[in-house]
Each structure stands twice: as structure tokens, then as C-alpha cells.
C-alpha positions in Angstrom: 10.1 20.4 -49.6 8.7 16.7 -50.2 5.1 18.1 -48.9 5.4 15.4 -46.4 4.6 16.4 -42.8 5.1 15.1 -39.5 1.4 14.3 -38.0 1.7 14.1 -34.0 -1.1 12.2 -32.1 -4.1 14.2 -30.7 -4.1 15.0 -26.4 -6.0 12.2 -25.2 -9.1 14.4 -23.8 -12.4 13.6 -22.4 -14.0 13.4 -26.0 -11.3 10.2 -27.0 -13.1 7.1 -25.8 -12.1 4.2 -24.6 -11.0 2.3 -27.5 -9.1 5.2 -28.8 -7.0 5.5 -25.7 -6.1 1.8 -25.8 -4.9 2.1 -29.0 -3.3 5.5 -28.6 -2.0 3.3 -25.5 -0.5 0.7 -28.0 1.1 2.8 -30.3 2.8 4.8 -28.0 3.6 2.4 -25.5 6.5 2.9 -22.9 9.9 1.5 -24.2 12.8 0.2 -21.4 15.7 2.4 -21.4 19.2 1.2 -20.8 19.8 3.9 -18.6 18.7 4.4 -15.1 17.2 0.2 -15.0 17.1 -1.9 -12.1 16.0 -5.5 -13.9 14.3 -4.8 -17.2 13.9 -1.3 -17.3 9.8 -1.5 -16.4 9.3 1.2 -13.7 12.2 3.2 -15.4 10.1 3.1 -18.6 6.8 4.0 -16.9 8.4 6.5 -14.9 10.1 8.1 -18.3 7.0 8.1 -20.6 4.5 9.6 -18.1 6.6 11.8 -16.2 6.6 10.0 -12.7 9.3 9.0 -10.2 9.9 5.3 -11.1 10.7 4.4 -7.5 6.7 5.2 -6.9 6.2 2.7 -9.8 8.7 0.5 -8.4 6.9 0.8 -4.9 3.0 0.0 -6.6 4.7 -3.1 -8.1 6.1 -4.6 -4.7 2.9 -3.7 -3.0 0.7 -5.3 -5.6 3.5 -8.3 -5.6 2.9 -8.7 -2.1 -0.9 -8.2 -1.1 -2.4 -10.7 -4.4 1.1 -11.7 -6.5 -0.2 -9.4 -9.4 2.6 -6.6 -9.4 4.8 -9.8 -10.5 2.3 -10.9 -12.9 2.2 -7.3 -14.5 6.5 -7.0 -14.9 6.4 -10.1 -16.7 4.0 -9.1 -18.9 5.6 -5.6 -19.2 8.9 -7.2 -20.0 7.6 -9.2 -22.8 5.3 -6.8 -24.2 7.0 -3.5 -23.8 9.8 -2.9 -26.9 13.2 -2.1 -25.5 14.9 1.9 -25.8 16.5 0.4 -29.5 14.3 -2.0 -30.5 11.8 -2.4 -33.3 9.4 -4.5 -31.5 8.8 -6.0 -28.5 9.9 -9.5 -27.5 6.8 -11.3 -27.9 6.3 -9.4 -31.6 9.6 -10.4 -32.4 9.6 -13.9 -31.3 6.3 -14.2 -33.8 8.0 -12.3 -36.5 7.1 -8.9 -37.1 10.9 -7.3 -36.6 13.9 -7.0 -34.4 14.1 -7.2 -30.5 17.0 -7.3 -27.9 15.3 -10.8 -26.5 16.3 -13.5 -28.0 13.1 -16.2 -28.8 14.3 -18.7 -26.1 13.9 -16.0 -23.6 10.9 -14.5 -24.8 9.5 -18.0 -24.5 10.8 -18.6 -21.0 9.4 -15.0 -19.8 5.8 -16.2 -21.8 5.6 -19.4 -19.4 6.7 -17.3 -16.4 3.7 -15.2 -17.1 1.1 -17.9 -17.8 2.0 -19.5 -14.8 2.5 -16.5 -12.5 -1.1 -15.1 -13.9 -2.6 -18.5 -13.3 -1.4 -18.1 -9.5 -2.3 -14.9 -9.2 -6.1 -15.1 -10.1 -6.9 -18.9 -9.1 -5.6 -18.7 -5.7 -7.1 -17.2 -2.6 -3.8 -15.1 -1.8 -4.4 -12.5 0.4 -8.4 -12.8 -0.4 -8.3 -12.2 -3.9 -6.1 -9.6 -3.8 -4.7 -9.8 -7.3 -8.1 -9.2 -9.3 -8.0 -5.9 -6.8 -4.0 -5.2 -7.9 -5.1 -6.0 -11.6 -7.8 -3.0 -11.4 -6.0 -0.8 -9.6 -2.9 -1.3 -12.0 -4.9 -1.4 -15.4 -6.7 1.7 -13.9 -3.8 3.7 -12.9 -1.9 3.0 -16.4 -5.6 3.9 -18.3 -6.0 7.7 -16.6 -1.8 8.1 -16.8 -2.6 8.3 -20.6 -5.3 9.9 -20.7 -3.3 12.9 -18.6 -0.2 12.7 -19.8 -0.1 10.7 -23.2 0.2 13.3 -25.0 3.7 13.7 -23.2 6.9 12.1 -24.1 6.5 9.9 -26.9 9.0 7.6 -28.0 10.2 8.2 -31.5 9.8 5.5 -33.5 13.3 3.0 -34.2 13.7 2.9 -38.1 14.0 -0.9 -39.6 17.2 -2.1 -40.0 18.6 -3.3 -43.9 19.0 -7.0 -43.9 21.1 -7.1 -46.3 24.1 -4.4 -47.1 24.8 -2.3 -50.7 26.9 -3.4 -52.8 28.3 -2.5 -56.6 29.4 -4.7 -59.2 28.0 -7.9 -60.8 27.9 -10.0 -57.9 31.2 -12.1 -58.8 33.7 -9.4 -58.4 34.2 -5.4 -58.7 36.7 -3.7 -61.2 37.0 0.0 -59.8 39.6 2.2 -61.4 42.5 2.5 -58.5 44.4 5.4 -60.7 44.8 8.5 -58.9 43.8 11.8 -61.3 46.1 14.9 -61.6 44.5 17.4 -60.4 43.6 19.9 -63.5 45.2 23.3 -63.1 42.4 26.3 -63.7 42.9 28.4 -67.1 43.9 31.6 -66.8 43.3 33.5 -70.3 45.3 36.4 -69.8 48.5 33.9 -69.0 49.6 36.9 -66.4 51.9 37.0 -63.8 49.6 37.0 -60.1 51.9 39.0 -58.7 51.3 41.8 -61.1 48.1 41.7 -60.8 46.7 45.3 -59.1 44.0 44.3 -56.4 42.4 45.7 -54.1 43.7 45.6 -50.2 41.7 43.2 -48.1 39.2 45.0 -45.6 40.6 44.5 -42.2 39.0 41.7 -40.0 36.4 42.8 -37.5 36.7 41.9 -34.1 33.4 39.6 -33.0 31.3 41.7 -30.5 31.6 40.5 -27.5 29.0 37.8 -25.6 26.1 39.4 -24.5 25.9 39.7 -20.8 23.0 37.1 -19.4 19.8 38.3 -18.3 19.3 38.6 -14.7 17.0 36.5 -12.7 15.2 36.6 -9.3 15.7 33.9 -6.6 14.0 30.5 -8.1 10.1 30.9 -6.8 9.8 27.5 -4.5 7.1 25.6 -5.5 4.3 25.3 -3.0 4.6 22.0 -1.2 2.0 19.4 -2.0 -0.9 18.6 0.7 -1.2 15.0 -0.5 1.4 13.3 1.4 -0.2 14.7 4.6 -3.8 14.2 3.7 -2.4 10.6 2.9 -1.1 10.0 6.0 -4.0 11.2 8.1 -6.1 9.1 6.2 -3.7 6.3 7.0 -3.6 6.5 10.3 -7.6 6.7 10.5 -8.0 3.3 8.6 -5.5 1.9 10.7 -7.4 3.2 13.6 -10.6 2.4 12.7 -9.4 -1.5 11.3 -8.0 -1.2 15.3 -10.9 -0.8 16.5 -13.1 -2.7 14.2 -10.4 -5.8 15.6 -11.4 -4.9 19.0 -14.9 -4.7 18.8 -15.1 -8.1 17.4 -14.9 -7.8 13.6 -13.0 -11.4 12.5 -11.8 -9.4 9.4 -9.7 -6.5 10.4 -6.7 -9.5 11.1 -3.4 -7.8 11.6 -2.3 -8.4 7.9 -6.1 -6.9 6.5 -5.5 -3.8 8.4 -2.1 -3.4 7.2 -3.1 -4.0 3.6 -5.5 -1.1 4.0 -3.5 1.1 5.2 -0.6 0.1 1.8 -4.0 0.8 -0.2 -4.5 3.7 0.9 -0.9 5.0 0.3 -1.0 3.3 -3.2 -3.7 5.6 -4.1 -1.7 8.7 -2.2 1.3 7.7 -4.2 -0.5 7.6 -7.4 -2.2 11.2 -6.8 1.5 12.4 -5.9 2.6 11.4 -9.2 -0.5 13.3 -10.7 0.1 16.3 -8.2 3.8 16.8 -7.9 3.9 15.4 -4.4 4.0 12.6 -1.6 7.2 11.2 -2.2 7.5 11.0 1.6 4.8 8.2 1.8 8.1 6.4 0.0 9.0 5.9 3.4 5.7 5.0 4.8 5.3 2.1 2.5 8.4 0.5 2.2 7.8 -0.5 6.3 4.1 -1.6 5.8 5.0 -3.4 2.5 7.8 -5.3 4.2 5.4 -6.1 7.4 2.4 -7.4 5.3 4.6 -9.6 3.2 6.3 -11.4 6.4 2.5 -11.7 8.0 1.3 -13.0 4.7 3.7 -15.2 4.3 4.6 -16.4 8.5 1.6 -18.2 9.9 -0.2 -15.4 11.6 -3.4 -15.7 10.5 -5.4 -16.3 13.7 -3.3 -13.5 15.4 -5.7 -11.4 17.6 -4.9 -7.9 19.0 -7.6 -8.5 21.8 -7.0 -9.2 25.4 -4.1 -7.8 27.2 -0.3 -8.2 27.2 1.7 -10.4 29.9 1.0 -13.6 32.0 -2.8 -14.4 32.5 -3.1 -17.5 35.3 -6.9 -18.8 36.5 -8.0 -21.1 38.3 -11.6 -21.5 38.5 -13.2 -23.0 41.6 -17.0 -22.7 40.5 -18.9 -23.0 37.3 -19.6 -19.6 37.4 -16.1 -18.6 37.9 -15.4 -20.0 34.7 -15.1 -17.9 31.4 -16.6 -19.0 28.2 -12.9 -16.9 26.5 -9.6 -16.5 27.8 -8.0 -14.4 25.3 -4.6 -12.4 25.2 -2.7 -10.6 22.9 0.9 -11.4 24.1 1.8 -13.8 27.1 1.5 -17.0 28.6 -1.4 -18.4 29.9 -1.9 -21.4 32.6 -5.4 -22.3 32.7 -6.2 -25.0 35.5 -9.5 -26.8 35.7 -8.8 -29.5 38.1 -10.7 -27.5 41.2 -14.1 -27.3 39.2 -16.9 -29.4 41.0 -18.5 -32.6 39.1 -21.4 -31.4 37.5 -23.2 -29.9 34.2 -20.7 -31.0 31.0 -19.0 -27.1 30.1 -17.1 -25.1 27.0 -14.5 -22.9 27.3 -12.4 -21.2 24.4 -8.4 -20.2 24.9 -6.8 -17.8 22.8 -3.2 -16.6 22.5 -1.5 -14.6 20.0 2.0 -14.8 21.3 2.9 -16.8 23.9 2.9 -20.3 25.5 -0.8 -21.7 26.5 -1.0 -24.5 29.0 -4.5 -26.1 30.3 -4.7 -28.8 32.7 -8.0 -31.3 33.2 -9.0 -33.5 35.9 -7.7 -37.2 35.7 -11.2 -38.6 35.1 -12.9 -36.1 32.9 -13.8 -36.7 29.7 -12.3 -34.0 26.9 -13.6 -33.0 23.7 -10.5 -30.8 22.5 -9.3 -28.9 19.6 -5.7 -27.5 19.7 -3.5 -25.6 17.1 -0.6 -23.0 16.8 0.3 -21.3 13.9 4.6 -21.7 14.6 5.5 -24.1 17.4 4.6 -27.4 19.4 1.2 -28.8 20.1 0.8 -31.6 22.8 -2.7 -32.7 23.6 -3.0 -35.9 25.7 0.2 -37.3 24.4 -0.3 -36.0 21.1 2.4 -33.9 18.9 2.6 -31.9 16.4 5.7 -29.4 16.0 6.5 -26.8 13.2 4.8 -24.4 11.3 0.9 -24.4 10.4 0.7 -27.8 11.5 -3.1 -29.4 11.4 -4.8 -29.1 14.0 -4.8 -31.6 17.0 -8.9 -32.6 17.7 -10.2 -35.8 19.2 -11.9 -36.7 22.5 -9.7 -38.8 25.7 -11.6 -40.2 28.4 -8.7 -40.3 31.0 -7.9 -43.4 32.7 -11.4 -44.7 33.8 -12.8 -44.2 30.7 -16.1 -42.9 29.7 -18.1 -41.4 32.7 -16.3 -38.4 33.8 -17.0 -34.5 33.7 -17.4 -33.7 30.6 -15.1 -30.7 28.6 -15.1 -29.1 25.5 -11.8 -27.4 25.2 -10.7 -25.0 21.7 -7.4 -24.0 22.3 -5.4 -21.5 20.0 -2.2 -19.8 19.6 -0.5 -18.0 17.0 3.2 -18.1 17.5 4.2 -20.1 20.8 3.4 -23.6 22.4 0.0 -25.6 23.0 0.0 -28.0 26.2 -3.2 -30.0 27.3 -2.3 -32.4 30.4 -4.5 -34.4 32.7 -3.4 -33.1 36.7 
């Protein structure tokens, strides 16, 4: 024996601190495998090194892409940082120098600017309110107590350096190597007899092998007791979607349709990340695949004004009498024909109409004198001969005194819809 022994790296426990961990964290970071990879091999190598189902990586990646832009920000970064299944180093060590990678340095470069810039996006922007400092902490945090837990598990072997530069034998010019083949020497035998004369003994007879030993017999597999996160996940789901619900309703401006729906994805992050701890939850799989895909079209679509108050279906009034009129029409889904021609000359008034999805129309006497500010979120927008058309257009604000000019009733009109057309007319 050489006396030299393999040392393996201490269970990250409560007594390591922080640094420790981090470096621990370094040294034994997750390499991309070539099997079982979807682009790079991230979630495949997280999933690997810790012990988790990489489609629950893969999931926390989209989700943290989607509600803040830093799941992207995090792959990139992952790409370039993490050292492929047979490489020395990872991309960015390589492109500086310090051994061999599987990314070439144009690449590595390319994936460096892709990073800067996606990182710059993610944390100067006000995407989803912020949400990529939130996806940065809940991503950093997540990776911190996976290797604290599990570190110890799994650790990639180290890739031994590769020889730049082949052996070789000989003087460097050229190699004279003796191409004779050598007669095999006969043995000496020094009592020069004939072998078959010789008296020996007879050979044992050859023992049959025993035969395989029968396997032990097992009992039926024990099934593993099912995990309680998945439901205690989805209860707790569907109470923050309640109560964001009713929050909405009760006149909170920011439980919007897309902030509810982003707590409910946080809240099945956090269930999918205990799962991975506890054995469990891969059910809420199919919970967030859904949410994900609806928070990313109402982050994206122009829904940001869209309002789950008021009622579904057609909503037509026609006040007759200041005190028939309502300071807010509002409706969740439907048209609405508002008509103020019949109101009687008198005190100047306000009155607010808001749609989510639907087509609003509001006439105005001839002679009265409008104070307006109309806007949709995806459609067309007329206001007193004024257009806009397409999606989140500016809004249309201004004041027309009809066609005797300044002297009529006076209106203040804020007019709002989500997805559907805007129409403000003189009778």
C-alpha cells in the first residue's frame, strides 16, 4: 500500500457554517449528464446530485421564468458555471484557462452575454412586481438547504486531466526497434528422459461445482406510506386562492387575477420543494403546469386592470335622476350600454365604468360638456371621434364641449375595459 487514502467530505450538519457549505457547494457542484437532458442537462444535474425528480426542478425553473424572468437567468448561469458529466471544468473556467470543457470559448462567451443581459432584465425591470429578486431567494435558498441535506449524497467523482501531449520512445528524429522475432527457448530437462516414461501420478477427478444456492425468500414489498404534502399543498392552495378571491372582492387593488395566481404557483413551489425533501407531491406536477401556463399568458396579454367584481352578462341603465345615477358601473364579463342623455341640467357629476370583458358603450347629451378618460387593454377605443385600436394602447383623455361649445352639463366620465371595445358618443 502507498499509505495514501481516499479522504471523503464531512455531512454538511448544523455545526458547518455558511461559508463552509458554499464551498463544500463549489467543490462538489452538480455536473450535466448526457443522459436523460432536455437542453443542457441543468435540472437533470440538480435532480441527479441531490436526489430529486428533475421535472420538479424543471417546473421551479418555468415558474421562476415566468412570475420575475429569474428561472432563465439562473439556467444560463447554471450552463456556464456547472462542468459537464466529462469535463474538467466548467465553461466559463475553461474559457479563462484553468482546463478542458465541452463548450467551446465562442459559446461560453455568447452564453456570458445572454446572462448579463438576462440578469440585467431580470432585476431592473418591474416584471411581475419584482418578482425575480423573490425567484433569486427562493432559488439561492432552495439550492443552500438541498446541500446542507443531501450534500453529502452523490458526489461526482472528480474527471482526471487529460496528457497534452502523447509518449513516445526514441530520440525524437526516428525509432530503431528490433523487428526480429525470438525462437522460443525450449525448457532443460536434465535427466534427458522420455515423458512418456515418466510414472506419475493419476489426475484427481474434477469436482462438479455445487450447485447455485437457492435465493432467499422475501415478503410482499412494504408500500411506502403516501406522503401528506401534496394534499396539505393543495388545501393551502385553494385557501390563498380563496382568500386573494375574496380580498379582490372586497376591494383590495392588489389581489389582480395574475397576483392571485402567482400565489397560488408560490405556494406549490414551496409544496414541490418539501416533496422533493419528503418523498412526495409529485401530483402538484399537474397543478402547476395549468397555473404556470395561465400566469404567463396574463403576464404577458394586457390584463392588468381585469376585475373579478360586478356580475357576468349584459348590464343596460339609463338614469333619469341624479340620484339614479351610480358613482361605479362595474362588471366582470359583458357588455354595458350606459345612456345619460335623460339626466336633467343641473349640478356638474362623476361616474366611473368598468368592464373586464366585454364591449362598453356610454352616450352624452349633445350640449354637455365631457371631461373623459377612456382605455382598453386589447381592442378599439372611440371617444368623440377619437381612435385608438390594438393592444395596450394609451389612453384616450381630453375634454369636448359638443357643438355649442362651452356652457353645457358638465361630465366627468373614466371609462375602462380589459379585453373588448370602448365607445363614447354624443346622442
Amino acid at each position: 500500500m502507498s499509505g495514501a487514502s481516499e479522504t471523503r467530505a464531512p455531512r454538511p450538519g448544523p455545526l458547518n457554517g455558511f461559508e463552509e457549505t458554499v464551498k463544500d457547494f463549489w467543490a462538489s457542484r452538480p455536473r450535466r449528464p448526457h443522459v436523460g437532458r432536455k437542453l443542457a442537462g441543468v435540472a437533470a444535474g440538480i435532480g441527479r446530485r441531490y436526489g430529486i425528480d428533475p421535472v420538479v426542478v424543471r417546473i421551479a425553473l418555468v415558474v421562476a421564468t415566468v412570475f420575475g424572468g429569474f428561472g432563465l437567468t439562473f439556467y444560463l448561469l447554471a450552463w456556464l458555471f456547472l462542468p459537464g458529466e466529462s469535463d474538467e471544468v466548467s465553461g466559463f473556467e475553461s474559457l479563462i484557462g484553468r482546463g478542458r470543457s465541452s463548450i467551446s470559448p465562442a459559446f461560453a462567451v455568447v452564453l456570458a452575454v445572454l446572462t448579463v443581459v438576462s440578469a440585467g432584465g431580470t432585476f431592473s425591470s418591474t416584471w411581475f412586481d419584482g418578482g425575480g429578486l423573490i425567484g433569486f431567494a427562493l432559488i439561492t435558498t432552495a439550492l443552500y438547504l438541498l446541500h446542507r441535506s443531501r450534500g453529502h449524497e452523490n458526489r461526482p467523482a472528480p474527471v482526471a486531466a487529460r496528457s497534452r501531449t502523447e509518449a513516445f520512445t526514441g530520440n525524437g528524429a526516428f525509432t530503431m526497434t528490433d523487428t526480429a522475432t525470438a525462437e522460443p527457448k525450449q525448457g532443460w530437462d536434465p535427466l534427458a528422459a522420455d515423458p512418456a516414461g515418466w510414472d506419475l501420478p493419476d489426475v484427481p477427478p474434477v469436482q462438479e461445482p455445487p450447485g447455485p444456492t437457492p435465493p432467499p425468500s422475501y415478503g410482499a414489498p412494504r408500500r411506502r406510506p403516501r406522503s401528506k404534502v401534496g394534499s396539505a399543498t393543495f388545501a393551502l392552495a385553494v385557501l390563498t386562492a380563496g382568500g386573494g378571491v375574496l380580498a379582490a372582492l372586497n376591494g383590495a387593488d392588489w389581489f389582480s387575477a395574475q397576483h392571485i395566481i402567482g400565489l397560488v404557483l408560490g405556494v406549490v413551489g414551496i409544496g414541490l420543494v418539501a416533496g422533493a425533501f419528503a418523498r412526495g407531491g409529485r401530483g402538484l406536477i399537474g397543478l402547476a403546469i395549468p397555473l404556470a401556463i395561465a400566469g404567463m399568458v396574463l403576464t404577458t396579454a394586457p390584463f392588468k386592470d381585469f376585475d373579478v367584481r360586478g356580475g357576468v352578462g349584459d348590464l343596460r341603465a339609463t338614469p333619469h335622476a341624479v340620484t339614479e345615477l351610480q358613482p361605479l358601473y362595474q362588471h366582470a364579463a359583458g357588455d354595458i350600454d350606459l345612456d345619460l342623455t335623460k339626466l336633467p341640467l343641473g349640478a356638474p357629476i362623476t361616474t366611473t365604468v368598468s368592464n373586464g370583458a366585454g364591449d362598453t358603450t356610454v352616450i352624452v347629451p349633445e350640449t354637455a360638456d365631457v371631461t373623459y378618460d377612456c382605455r382598453t387593454g386589447a381592442g378599439e377605443t372611440s371617444c368623440f371621434n377619437r381612435e385608438t385600436n390594438g393592444v395596450s394602447q394609451e389612453a384616450l383623455a381630453g375634454t369636448d364641449y359638443g357643438t355649442d361649445g362651452v356652457g353645457g352639463q358638465k361630465i366627468t366620465l373614466h371609462v375602462s375595459n380589459s379585453v373588448g371595445n370602448v365607445e363614447v358618443r354624443r346622442d
